[in-house]
Phi, psi and omega in degrees: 000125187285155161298141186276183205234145180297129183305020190310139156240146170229149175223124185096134184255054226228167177335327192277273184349308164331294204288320179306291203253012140297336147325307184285353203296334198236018176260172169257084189226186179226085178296156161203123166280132193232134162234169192267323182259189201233003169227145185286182153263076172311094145338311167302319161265020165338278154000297207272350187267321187296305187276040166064355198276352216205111169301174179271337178274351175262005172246003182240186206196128171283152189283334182279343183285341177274326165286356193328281210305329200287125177274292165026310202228151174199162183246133158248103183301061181222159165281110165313067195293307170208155183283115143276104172304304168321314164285338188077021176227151170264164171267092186241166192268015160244004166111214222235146189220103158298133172222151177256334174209141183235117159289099208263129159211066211247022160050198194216182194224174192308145169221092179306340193062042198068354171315067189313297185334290193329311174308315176298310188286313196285178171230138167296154185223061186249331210214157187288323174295341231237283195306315171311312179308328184276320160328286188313300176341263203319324166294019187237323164319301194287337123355280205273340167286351169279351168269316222266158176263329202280152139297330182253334128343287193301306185317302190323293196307300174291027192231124171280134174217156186221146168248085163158155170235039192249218202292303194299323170284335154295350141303315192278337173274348190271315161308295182300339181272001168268321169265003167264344183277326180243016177217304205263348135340306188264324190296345227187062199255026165248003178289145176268099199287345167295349167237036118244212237179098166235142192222127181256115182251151190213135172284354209231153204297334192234177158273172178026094169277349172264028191244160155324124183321286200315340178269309149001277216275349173287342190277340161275324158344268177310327171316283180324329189279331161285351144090056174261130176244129173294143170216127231206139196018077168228091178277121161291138179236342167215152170206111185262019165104014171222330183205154193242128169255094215269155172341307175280009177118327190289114210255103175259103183285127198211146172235027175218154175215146179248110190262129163210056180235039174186148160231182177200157177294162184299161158301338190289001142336273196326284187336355202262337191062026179236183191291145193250143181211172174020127154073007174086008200263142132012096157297120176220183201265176225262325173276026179048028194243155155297105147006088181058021152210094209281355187256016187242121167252148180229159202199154172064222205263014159290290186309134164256087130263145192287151175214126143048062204348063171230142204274161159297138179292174182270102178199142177291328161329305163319306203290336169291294167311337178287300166312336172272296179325300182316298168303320166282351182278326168331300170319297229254347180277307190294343195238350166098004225225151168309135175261178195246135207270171170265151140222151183281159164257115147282065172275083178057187197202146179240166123227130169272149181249353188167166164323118166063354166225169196163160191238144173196168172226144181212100181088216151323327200281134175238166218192105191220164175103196182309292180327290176315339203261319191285327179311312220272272178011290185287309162322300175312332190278298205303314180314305188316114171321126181088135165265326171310303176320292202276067144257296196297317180302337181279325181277002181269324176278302182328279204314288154342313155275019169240314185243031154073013192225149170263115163309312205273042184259087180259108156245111161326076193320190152240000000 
């Protein structure tokens, strides 16, 4: 009689997810992936999909198409509605999910900081539908400011704002302003293009704060020079979808606002009842497991974990390494063998800022200009799921640096 095979579940198909269960591919278990979609999310490019530069099919990948080959593995299309720990089970809008060991990598979502206006009004950049909204926006501004007669109306409509200074939102103002100085120029030559504005606002005194202040100041540097207006300890406090209201008082009229200064762990956290630290995320032990629940791991941007009591940041490079530990310790759960503490490896951080510039760090080395930017480039093709994506996404870019145009400025209902 063959031996039954240990249950793993991951809930979420996302870098962590991924990565857990291509870990698992050759043990003898029987993994299910559970996602709310049915595709993974290059995420990082997200952005180039909001800023006309990218189709939404050309940064996802289907998740069944990613297991073809793992006899192992199977996918499950469901929502995760709550963790019964006590049971060993999920709770899903698809029924009941037994598990013998649970990989939690349900990632995280936009963290308004209570800002109710902001959530309502502004737009989140987490998700492809999210990114089309945001697409369909700015192009429907430049639409209705080229019909409004009021000047401060029509000003109001051109003037953009991102919120946040970390990679994505300096990617993503660098991109838009790139699609409005060298394409939407041509689009749109009865418009006065001096009046409009796009402004990256960061509450906090510099940009990219994990990188060295000197990449920081090339990077607002290069911002300005693109004609991105930087704005520095500048907090937002309101936006009712007509005007942005920063902390000290400075009332700037605006109909777009892009927020990308905050994540938080997924809610589905919250359900576990266990203790929560820094961003609402899951504390967990050095083995990656829940506190008195040695068969459950959390892992990528649900988990808090501490180095030199500082949580680790939300960026997939944690959550991938986490995800490979988290699978040997399983492994290692099954066989009765020590299990293994995570440590992180930093191998650097990239952002781009624009056509040909971009910033990095990799160790000491720092590093800007052209290079960084074919670096970024390059990294980014080699991450993307699918040899069809990164084919298309490299002729999508190639094309973009030859002929100065974004394919995609389509608005899309919804």
């Amino acid at each position: 009689m063959e031996e039954k095979k240990a249950r793993v579940v991951i809930v979420g198909a996302g870098f962590a997810g991924l990565k857990a269960a291509q870990s698992l591919a050759k043990e003898p278990v029987e993994v299910t992936v559970v996602d709310r979609r049915n595709y993974h999310l290059f995420q990082p490019l997200l952005y180039q999909v909001a800023t006309s530069g990218l189709a939404p099919e050309e940064i996802s990948y289907p998740v069944r198409a990613v297991f073809r080959k793992q006899k192992n593995t199977r996918f499950r299309l469901a929502e995760v509605e709550r963790v019964d720990l006590a049971g060993k089970c999920l709770v899903t809008n698809a029924g009941i999910i037994e598990y013998d060991y649970l990989i939690l990598a349900a990632g995280g979502e936009t963290n308004y900081f209570g800002m109710e206006s902001v959530a309502k009004n502004g737009f989140g950049l987490k998700d492809v539908d999210e990114a089309i909204h945001i697409r369909n926006h700015i192009l429907r501004m430049f639409e209705m400011a080229a019909q409004e007669k009021d000047p401060d109306i029509q000003r109001a409509m051109l003037t953009f704002m991102v919120v946040g200074g970390g990679p994505t939102g300096v990617e993503c103002a660098g991109a838009l302003s790139e699609l409005i100085r060298l394409v939407l120029t041509k689009d749109y030559p009865q418009l006065n293009f001096n009046k409009v504005r796009v402004l990256l606002l960061e509450a906090a005194d510099r940009l990219l704060a994990g990188m060295p202040p000197e990449l920081s100041d090339i990077t607002a540097k290069t911002l300005w020079n693109r004609q991105v207006e930087v704005r520095l300890d500048a907090a937002v406090s309101d936006f009712d979808g007509q005007r942005v209201v920063l902390k000290g008082g400075e009332i700037i009229p605006s109909r777009t606002l892009i927020w990308a200064a905050g994540v938080k762990a997924s809610r589905l956290v919250d359900t576990l009842g266990v203790k929560q630290g820094s961003a609402r995320r899951a504390v967990v032990m050095a083995t990656l497991q829940l506190p008195e629940q040695p068969e459950v791991f959390v892992i990528g941007d649900a988990a808090c974990f501490d180095v030199d009591g500082r949580p680790l940041p939300m960026i997939a490079p944690v959550g991938i390494q986490q995800a490979a530990v988290a699978a040997q310790n399983i492994t290692a759960l099954i066989q009765g063998k020590p299990l293994k503490n995570f440590v992180y490896h930093d191998k650097g951080s990239l952002a781009t800022i624009g056509r040909k510039a971009a910033v990095g760090r990799i160790g000491k080395w720092k590093f800007s200009g052209f290079f960084a930017w074919i670096l970024w480039l390059f990294v980014h093709l080699i991450l993307l799921v699918g040899f069809r994506n990164r084919l298309l996404v490299l002729i999508n870019w190639a094309w973009e640096y030859i002929s100065y145009d974004r394919a995609v400025r389509l608005i899309i209902p919804k």
